[in-house]
N, C-alpha and C positions, 0 to 999 in steps of 0.2 A: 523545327526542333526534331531532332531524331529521336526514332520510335524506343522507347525505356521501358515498354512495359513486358515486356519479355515472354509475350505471348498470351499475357493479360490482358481484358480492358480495365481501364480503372473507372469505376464508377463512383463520382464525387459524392452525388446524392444520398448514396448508401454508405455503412459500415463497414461493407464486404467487398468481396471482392467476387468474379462470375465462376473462380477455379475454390474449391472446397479443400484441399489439402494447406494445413495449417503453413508449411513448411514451405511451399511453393508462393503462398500470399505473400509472404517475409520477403523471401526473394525478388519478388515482382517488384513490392514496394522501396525494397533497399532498392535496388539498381533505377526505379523513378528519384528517392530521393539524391542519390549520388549524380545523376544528371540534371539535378536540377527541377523536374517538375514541379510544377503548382501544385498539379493536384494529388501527388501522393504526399506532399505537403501534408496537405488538406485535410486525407484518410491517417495520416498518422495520428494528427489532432485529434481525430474523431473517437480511434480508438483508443487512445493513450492519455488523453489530458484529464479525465475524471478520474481513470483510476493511478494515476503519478500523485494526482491533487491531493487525493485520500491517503494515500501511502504515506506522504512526507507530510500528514498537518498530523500524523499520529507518530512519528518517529521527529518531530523537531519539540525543543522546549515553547516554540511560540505558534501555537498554529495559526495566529492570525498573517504571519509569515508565509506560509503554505505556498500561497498563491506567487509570492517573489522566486521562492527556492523552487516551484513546480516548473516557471517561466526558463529558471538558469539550467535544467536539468535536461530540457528540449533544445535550448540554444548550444549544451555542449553532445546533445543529440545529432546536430544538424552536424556541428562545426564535426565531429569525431567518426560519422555514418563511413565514408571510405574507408577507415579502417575496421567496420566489425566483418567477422572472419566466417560466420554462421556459424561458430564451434558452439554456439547456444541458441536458443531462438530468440530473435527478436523483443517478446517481451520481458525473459530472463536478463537479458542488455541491457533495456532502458530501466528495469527495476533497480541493474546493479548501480548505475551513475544515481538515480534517484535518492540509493541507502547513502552513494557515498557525498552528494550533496547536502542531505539533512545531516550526514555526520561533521561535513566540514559549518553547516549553519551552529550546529551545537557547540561546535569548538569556540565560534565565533563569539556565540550565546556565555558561554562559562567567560571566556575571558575581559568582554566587557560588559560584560551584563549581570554580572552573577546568575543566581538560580533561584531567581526570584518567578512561582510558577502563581498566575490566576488559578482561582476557583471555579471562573465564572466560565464556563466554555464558550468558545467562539461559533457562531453562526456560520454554519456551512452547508454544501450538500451533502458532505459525506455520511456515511452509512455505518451505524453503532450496529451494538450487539441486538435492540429492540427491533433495529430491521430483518436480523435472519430470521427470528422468527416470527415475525406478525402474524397476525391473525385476523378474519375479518368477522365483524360486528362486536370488536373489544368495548365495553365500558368505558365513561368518560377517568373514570374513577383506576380500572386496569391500565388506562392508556399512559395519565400520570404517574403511576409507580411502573410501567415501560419506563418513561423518558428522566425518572432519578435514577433509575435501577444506571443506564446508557450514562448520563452522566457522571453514575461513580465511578464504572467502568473506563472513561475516559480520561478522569481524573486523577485512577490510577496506573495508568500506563503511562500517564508523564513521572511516576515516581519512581517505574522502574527504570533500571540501567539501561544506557541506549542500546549497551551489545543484545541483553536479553531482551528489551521494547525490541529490536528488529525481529529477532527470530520470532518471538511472538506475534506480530503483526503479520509478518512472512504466511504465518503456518495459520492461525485462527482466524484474521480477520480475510486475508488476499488467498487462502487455501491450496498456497503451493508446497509441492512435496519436498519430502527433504533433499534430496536430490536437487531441486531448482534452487532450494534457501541455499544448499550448500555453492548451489553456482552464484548467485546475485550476493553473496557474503564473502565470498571466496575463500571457504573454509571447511574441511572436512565433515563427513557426517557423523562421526562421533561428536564433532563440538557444534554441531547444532543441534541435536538432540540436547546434549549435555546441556546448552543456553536455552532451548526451550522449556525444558522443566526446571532449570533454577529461574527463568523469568516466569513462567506459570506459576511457581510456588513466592515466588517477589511477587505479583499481581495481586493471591490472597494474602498476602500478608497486609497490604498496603489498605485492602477492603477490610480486614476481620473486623477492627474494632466502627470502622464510617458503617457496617451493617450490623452489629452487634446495637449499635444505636439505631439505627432505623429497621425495627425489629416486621416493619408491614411491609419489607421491601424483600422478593425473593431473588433470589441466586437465578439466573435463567438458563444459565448450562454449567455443567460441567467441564473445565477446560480440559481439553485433551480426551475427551469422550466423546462428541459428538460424528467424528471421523474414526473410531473404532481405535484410537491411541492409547496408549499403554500409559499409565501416571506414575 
């Protein structure tokens, strides 16, 4: 097999790669996967398939779905790679086909399925709002109001609108800048500002009164504050 690594070695074992320039990784790795390698195969899996998983079980109505639409998102990864152009990075790429899989899963969702949404959240690995900030030697007792605080929070980001559920997951939970949401949305940054404070201010709406009753459960951040944002 001819040499694809472009002046890389690829190291399967690890997440990385042996050259530290974000841009140049990309590179290395597209032109393996475009020839076919295993093992930038491999490395893509490594770095992509956790955080694709997380992305689309909170931007689909089903997230126990997650794991089919994270599967279809890397297959039109593989089939679609000779055409990306590097006019973005890499993971700004894969994020974009991701939003536009759970979009098309949603479509799928509203027309035979209605919008019939559980309560009961589905088991995963993915990572709530109780994991930014943890803390170590929390009470049995703090730990449980972490993990209802996490579950309302999740609960209410399937109520917001998908356009605004993206930009908010984009920007709070995945912490890309507007700039990136504007690339993986393919929309201006006037309209992704604009969708993230009408999906932030959808968000408490949907919480005011599920925490108005659970009066022992606190708010753990302020949306749009914790990265110096303007509300």
């Amino acid at each position: 097999m001819a040499d694809t690594t472009v002046g890389f070695q690829f190291e399967c074992a690890t997440e990385t790669f042996s050259a530290s320039a974000a841009h140049e990784e990309d590179s290395a790795l597209v032109a393996g996967l475009r020839a076919g390698d295993e093992c930038a195969y491999e490395i893509l899996i490594q770095r992509f398939e956790q955080p694709v998983y997380n992305l689309v079980s909170r931007l689909i109505d089903t997230p126990a779905d997650a794991a089919d639409v994270a599967q279809e998102v890397f297959l039109k990864v593989f089939r679609k790679v000779s055409g990306f152009r590097s006019e973005s990075s890499l993971k700004t790429w894969i994020y974009r086909i991701a939003v536009n899989e759970a979009r098309n899963q949603h479509r799928w969702f509203v027309r035979h399925r209605g919008k019939e949404i559980g309560l009961e959240p589905a088991e995963s690995d993915t990572q709530g709002p109780q994991d930014w900030l943890s803390e170590p030697g929390r009470s049995p007792y703090q730990t449980a109001l972490d993990q209802e605080t996490h579950e309302l929070i999740e609960w209410a980001l399937l109520k917001v609108s998908p356009n605004y559920r993206a930009a908010v997951v984009l920007r709070e939970v995945e912490g890309l800048s507007y700039e990136e949401i504007s690339e993986v949305l393919e929309i201006s940054l006037g309209t992704v500002k604009s969708r993230i404070l009408r999906g932030r201010e959808s968000l408490r709406k949907h919480l005011v009164d599920r925490l108005r009753a659970t009066p022992q459960v606190e708010w753990p951040f302020e949306l749009g504050t914790q990265r110096g944002d303007a509300v």
